[in-house]
Backbone as JSON Lines, residues from 0, in Angstrom:
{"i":0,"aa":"X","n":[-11.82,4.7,1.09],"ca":[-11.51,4.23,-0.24],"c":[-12.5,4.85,-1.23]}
{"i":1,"aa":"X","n":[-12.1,5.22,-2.48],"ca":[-12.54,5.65,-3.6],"c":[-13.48,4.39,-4.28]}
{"i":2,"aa":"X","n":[-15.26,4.9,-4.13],"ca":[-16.05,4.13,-4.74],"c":[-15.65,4.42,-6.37]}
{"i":3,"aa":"X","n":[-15.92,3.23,-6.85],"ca":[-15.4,2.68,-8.71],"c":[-16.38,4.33,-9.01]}
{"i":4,"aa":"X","n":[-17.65,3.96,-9.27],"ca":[-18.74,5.24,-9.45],"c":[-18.53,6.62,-9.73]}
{"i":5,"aa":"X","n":[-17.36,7.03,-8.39],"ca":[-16.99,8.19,-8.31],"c":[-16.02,8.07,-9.48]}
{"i":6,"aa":"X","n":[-15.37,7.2,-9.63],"ca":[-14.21,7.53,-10.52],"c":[-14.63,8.0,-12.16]}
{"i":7,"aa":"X","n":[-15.89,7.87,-12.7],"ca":[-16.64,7.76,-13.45],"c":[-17.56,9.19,-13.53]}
{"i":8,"aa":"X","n":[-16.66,9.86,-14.88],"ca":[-17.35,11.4,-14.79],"c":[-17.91,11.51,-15.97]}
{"i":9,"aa":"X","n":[-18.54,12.51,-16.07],"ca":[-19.65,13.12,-17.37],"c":[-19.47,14.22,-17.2]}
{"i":10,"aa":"X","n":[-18.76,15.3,-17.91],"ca":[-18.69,16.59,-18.03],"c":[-19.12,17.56,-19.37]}
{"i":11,"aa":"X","n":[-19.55,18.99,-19.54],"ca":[-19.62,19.46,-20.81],"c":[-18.22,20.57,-20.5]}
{"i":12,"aa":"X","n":[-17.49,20.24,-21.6],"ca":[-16.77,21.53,-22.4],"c":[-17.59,22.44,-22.77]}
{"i":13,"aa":"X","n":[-17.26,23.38,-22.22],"ca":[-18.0,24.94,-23.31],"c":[-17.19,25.43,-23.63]}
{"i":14,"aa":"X","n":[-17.05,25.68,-25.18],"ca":[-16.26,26.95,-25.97],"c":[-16.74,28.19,-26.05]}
{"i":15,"aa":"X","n":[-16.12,28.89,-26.45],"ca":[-16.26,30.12,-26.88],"c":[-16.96,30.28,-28.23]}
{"i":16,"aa":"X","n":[-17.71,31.25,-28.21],"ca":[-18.65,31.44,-29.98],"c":[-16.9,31.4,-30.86]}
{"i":17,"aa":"X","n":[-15.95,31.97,-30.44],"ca":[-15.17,32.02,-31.7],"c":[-13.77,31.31,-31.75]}
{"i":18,"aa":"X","n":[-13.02,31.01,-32.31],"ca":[-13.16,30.78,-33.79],"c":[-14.37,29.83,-33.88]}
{"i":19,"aa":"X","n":[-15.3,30.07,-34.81],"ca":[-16.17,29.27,-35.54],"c":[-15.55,27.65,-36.4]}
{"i":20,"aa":"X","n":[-16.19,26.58,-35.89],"ca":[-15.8,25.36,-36.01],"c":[-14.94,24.72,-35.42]}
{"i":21,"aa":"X","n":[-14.67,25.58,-34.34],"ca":[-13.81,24.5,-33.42],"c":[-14.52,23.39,-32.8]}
{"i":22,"aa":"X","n":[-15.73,22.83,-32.34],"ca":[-16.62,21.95,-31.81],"c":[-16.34,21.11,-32.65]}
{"i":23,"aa":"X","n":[-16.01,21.31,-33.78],"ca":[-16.05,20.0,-34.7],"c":[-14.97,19.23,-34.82]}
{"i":24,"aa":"X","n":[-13.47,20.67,-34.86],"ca":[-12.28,19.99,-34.61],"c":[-11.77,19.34,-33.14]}
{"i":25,"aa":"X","n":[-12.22,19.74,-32.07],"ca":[-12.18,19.31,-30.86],"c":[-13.1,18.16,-30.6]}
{"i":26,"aa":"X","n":[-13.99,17.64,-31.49],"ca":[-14.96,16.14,-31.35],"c":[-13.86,15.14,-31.8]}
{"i":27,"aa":"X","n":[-13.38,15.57,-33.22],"ca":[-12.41,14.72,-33.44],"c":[-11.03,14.18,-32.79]}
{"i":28,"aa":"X","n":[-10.69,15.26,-31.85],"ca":[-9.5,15.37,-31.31],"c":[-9.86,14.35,-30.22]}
{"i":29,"aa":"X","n":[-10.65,14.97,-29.38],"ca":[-11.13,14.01,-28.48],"c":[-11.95,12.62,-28.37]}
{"i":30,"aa":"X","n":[-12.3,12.22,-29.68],"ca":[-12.45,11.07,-30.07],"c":[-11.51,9.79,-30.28]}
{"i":31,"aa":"X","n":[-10.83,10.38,-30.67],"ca":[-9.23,9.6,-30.66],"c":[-8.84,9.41,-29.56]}
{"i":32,"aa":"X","n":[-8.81,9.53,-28.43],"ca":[-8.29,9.32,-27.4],"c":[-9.01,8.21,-27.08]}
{"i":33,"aa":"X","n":[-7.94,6.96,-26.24],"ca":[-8.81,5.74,-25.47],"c":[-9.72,6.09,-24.6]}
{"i":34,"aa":"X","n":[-10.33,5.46,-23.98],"ca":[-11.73,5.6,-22.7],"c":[-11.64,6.68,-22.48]}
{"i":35,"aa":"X","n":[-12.17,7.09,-23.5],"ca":[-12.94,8.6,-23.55],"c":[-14.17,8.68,-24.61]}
{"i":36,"aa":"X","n":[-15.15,9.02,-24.05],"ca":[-15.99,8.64,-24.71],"c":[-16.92,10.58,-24.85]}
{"i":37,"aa":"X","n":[-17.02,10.79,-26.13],"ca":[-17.22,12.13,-26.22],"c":[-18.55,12.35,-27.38]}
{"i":38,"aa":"X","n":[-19.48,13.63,-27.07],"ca":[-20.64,13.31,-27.85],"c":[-20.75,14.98,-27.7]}
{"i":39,"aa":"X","n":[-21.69,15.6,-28.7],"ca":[-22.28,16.75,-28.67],"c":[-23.16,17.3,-27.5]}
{"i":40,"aa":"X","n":[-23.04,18.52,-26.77],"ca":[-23.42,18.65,-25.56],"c":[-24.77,19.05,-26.04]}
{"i":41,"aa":"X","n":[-26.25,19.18,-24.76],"ca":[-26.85,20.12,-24.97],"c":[-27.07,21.73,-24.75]}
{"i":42,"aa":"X","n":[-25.71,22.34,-24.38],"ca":[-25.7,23.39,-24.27],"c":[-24.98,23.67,-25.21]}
{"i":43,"aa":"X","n":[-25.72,24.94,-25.95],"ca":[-24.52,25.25,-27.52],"c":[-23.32,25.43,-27.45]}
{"i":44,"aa":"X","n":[-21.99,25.15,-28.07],"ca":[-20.89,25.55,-28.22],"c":[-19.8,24.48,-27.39]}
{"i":45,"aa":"X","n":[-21.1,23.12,-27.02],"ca":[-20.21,22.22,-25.66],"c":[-20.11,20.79,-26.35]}
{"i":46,"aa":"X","n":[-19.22,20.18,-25.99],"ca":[-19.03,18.63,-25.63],"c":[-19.03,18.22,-24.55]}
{"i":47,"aa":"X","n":[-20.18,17.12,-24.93],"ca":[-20.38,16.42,-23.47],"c":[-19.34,14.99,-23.36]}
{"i":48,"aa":"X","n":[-18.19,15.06,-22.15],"ca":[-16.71,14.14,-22.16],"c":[-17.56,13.01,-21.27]}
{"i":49,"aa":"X","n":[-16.82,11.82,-20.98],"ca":[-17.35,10.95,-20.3],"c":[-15.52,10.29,-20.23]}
{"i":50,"aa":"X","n":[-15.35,10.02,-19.22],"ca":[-14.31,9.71,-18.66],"c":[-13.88,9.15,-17.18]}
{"i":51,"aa":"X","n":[-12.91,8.45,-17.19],"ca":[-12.55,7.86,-15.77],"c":[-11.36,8.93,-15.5]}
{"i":52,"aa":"X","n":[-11.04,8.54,-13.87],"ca":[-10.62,10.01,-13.48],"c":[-9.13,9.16,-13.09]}
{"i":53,"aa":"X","n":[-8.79,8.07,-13.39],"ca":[-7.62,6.77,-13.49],"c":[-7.18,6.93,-14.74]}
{"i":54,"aa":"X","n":[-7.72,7.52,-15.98],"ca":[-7.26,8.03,-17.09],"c":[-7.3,9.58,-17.63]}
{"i":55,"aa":"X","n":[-7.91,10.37,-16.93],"ca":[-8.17,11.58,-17.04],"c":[-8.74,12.95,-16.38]}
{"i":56,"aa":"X","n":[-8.45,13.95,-15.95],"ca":[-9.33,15.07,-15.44],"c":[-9.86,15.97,-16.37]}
{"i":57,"aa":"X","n":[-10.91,16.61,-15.74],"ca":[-11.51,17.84,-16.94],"c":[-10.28,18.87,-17.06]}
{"i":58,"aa":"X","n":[-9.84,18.79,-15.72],"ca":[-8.41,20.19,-16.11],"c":[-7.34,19.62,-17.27]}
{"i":59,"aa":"X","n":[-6.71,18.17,-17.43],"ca":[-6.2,17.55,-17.96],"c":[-6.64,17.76,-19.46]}
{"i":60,"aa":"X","n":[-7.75,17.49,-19.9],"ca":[-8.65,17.52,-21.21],"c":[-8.54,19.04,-21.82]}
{"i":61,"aa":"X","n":[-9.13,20.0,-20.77],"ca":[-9.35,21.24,-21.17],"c":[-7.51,22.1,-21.27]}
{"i":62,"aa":"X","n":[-7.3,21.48,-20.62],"ca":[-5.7,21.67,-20.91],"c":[-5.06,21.37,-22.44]}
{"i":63,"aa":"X","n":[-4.7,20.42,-22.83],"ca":[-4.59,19.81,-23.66],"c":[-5.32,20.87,-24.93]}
{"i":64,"aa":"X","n":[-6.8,21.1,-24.8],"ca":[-7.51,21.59,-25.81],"c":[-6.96,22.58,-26.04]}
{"i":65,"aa":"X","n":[-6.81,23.58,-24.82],"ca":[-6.28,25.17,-25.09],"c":[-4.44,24.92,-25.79]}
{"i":66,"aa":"X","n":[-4.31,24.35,-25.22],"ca":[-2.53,23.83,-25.83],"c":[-2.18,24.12,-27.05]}
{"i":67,"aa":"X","n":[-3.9,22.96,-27.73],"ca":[-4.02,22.34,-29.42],"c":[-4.79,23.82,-29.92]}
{"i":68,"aa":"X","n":[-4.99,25.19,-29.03],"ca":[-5.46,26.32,-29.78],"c":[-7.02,26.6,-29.66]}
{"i":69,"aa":"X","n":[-7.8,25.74,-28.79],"ca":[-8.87,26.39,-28.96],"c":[-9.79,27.03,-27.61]}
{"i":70,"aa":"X","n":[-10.55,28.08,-28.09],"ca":[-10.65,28.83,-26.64],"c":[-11.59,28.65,-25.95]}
{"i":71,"aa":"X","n":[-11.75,28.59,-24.97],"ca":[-13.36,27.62,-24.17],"c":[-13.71,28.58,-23.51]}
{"i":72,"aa":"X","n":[-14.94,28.78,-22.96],"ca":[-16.0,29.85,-22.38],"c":[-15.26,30.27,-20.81]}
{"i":73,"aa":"X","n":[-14.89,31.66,-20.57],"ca":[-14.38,31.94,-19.95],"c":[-14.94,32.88,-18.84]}
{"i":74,"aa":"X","n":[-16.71,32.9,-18.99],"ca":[-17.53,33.54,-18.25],"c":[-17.2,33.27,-16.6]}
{"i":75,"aa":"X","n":[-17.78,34.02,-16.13],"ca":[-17.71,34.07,-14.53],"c":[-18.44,32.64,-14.21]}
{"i":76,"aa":"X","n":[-19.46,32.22,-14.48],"ca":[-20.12,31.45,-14.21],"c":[-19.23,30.1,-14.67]}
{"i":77,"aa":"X","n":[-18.91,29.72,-16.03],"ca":[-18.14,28.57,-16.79],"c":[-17.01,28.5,-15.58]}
{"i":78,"aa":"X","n":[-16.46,29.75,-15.6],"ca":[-14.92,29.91,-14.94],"c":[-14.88,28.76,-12.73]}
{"i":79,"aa":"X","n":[-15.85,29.69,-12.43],"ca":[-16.24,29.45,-11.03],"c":[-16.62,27.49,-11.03]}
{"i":80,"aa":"X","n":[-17.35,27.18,-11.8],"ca":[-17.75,26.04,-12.28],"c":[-16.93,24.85,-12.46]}
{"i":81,"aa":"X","n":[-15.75,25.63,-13.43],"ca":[-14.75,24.52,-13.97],"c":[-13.63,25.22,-12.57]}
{"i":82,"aa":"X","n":[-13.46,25.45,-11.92],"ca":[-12.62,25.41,-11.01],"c":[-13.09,24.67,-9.65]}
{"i":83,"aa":"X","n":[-14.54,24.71,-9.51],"ca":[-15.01,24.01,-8.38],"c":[-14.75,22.74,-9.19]}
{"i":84,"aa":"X","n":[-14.85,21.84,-9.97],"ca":[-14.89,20.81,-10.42],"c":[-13.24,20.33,-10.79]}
{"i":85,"aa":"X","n":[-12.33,21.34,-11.04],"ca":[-10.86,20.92,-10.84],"c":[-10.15,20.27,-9.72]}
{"i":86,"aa":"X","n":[-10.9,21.16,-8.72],"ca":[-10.49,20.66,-7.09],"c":[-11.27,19.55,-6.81]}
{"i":87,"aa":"X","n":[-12.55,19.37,-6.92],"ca":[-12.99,18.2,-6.43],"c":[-12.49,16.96,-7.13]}
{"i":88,"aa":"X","n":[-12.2,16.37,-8.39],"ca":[-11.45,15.39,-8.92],"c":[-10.28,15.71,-8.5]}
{"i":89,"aa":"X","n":[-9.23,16.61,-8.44],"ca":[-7.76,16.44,-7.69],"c":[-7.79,16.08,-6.41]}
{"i":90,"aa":"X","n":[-8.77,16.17,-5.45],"ca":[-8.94,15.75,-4.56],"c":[-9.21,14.21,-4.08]}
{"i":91,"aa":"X","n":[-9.91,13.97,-5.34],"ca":[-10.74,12.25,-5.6],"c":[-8.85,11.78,-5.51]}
{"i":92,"aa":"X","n":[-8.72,12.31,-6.85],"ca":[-7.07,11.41,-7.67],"c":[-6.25,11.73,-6.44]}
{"i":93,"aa":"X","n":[-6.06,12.66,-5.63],"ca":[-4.91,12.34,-4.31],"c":[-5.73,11.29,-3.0]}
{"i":94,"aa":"X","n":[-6.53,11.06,-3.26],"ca":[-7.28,10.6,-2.14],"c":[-6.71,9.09,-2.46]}
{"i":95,"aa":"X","n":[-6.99,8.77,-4.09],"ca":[-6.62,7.05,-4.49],"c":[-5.56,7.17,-4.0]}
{"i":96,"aa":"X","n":[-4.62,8.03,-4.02],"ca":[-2.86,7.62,-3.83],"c":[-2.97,7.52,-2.49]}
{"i":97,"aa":"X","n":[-3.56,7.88,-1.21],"ca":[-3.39,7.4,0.17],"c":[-4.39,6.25,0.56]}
{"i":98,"aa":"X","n":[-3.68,5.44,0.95],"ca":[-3.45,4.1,1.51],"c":[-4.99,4.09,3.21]}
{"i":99,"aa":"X","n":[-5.93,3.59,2.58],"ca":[-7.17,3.34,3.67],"c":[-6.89,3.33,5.05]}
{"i":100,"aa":"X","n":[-7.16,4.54,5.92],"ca":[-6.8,4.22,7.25],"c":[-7.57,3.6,8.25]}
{"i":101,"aa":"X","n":[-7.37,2.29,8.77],"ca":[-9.03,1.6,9.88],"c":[-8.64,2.23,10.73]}
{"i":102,"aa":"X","n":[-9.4,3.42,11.13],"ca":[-9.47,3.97,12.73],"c":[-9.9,3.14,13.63]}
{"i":103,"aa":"X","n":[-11.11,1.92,13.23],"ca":[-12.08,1.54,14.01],"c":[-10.69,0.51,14.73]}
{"i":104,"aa":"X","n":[-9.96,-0.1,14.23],"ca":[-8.97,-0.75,14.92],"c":[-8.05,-0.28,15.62]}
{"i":105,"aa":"X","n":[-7.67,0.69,15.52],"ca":[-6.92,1.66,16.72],"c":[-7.64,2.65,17.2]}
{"i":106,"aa":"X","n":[-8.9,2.56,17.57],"ca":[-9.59,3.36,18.21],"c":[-8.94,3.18,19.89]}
{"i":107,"aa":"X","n":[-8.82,2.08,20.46],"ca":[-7.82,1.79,21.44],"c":[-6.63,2.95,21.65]}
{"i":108,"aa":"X","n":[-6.06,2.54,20.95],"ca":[-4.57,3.42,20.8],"c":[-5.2,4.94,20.94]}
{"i":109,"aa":"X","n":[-6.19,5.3,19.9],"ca":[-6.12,6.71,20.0],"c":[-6.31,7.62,21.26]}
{"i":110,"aa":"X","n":[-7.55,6.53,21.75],"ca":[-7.93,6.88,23.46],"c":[-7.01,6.67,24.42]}
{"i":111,"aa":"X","n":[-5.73,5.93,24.25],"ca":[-4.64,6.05,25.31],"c":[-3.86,7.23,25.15]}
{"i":112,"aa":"X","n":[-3.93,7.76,23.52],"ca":[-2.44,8.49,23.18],"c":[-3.43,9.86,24.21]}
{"i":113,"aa":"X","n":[-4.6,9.49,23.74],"ca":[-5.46,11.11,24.01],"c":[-5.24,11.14,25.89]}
{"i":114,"aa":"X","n":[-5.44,10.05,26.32],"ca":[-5.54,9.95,27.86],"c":[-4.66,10.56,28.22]}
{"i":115,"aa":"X","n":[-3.08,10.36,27.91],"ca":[-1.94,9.92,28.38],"c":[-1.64,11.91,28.68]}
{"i":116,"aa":"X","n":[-2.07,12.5,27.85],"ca":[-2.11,13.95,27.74],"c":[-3.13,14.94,28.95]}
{"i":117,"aa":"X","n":[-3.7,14.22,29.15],"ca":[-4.25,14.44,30.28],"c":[-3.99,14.33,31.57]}
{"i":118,"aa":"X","n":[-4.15,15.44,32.65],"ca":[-4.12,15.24,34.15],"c":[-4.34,14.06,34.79]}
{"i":119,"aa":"X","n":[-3.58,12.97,35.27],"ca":[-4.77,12.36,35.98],"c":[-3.73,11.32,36.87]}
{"i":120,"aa":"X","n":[-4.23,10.65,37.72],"ca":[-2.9,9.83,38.48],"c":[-1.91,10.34,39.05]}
{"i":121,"aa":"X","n":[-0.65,9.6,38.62],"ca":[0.49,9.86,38.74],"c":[1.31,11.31,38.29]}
{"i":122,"aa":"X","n":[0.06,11.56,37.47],"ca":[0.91,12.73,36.2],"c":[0.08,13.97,36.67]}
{"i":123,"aa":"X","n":[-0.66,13.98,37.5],"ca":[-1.32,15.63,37.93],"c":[-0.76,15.83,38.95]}
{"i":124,"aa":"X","n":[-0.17,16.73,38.38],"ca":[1.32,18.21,39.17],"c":[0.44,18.92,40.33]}
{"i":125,"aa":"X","n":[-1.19,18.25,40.59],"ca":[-1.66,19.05,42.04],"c":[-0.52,18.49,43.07]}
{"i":126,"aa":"X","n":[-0.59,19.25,43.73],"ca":[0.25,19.09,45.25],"c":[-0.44,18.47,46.09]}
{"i":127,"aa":"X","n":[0.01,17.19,47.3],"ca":[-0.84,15.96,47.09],"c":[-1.95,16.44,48.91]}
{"i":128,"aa":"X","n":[-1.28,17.67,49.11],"ca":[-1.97,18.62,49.98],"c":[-3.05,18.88,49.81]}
{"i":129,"aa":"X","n":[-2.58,19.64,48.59],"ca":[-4.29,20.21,47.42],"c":[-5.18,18.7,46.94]}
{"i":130,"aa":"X","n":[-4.45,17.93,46.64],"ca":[-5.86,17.11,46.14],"c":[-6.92,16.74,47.1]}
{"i":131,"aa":"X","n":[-6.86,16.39,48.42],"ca":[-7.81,16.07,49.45],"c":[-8.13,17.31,50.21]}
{"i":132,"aa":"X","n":[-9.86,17.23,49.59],"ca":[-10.28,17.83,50.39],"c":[-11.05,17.84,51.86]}
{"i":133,"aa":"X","n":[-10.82,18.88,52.95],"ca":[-10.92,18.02,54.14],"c":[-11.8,19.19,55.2]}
């Protein structure tokens, strides 16, 4: 199960140096939105997002932004970054949609299904010649 914690992100947007003043129109944009909580980053040209991942992803957000026209930092480094961080929240958000499995309670079961596949008894095809040795 998905700890509450995890669901609970802090990310920076980085733009691009150009067009000039988009940081300002994208504070507003993203201000408006419910539980989202958005502030000036400390890296130049960024907003720092704060968000639940039950209302939102960074791909979701940064989506949306490029949509509404504005262009975000597309360096090797930004790029590699915001894609490791796409997969790990899509991963979180498919993880909530499957249903907690207790292994520890069919740990039983698993060791029969596993046995049952195995040589042994009744079910090993030795020839009953070959099994005793004499």
């Amino acid at each position: 199960m998905t700890d509450s914690s995890e669901l609970q992100k802090q990310r920076d947007i980085v733009f691009s140096q150009e067009p000039p003043g988009q940081i300002v129109r994208a504070y507003q944009l993203l201000s408006g939105l419910p539980n989202c909580k958005v502030e000036y980053g400390d890296i130049p040209n960024s907003l720092r997002v704060t968000y639940n991942l039950e209302h939102y992803t960074l791909e979701g957000l940064e989506h949306a932004l490029t949509e509404e026209g504005f262009h975000l930092d597309h360096s090797v480094l930004r790029s590699i970054e915001r894609n490791v961080i796409y997969y790990s929240e899509d991963t979180i958000c498919h993880n909530m949609d499957i249903p907690m499995q207790f292994t520890k309670k069919k740990i039983r079961e698993i060791f029969v299904k596993a046995y049952e596949h195995e040589p042994h008894g009744d079910h090993d095809d030795t020839p009953p010649e070959l099994r005793d040795y004499k």
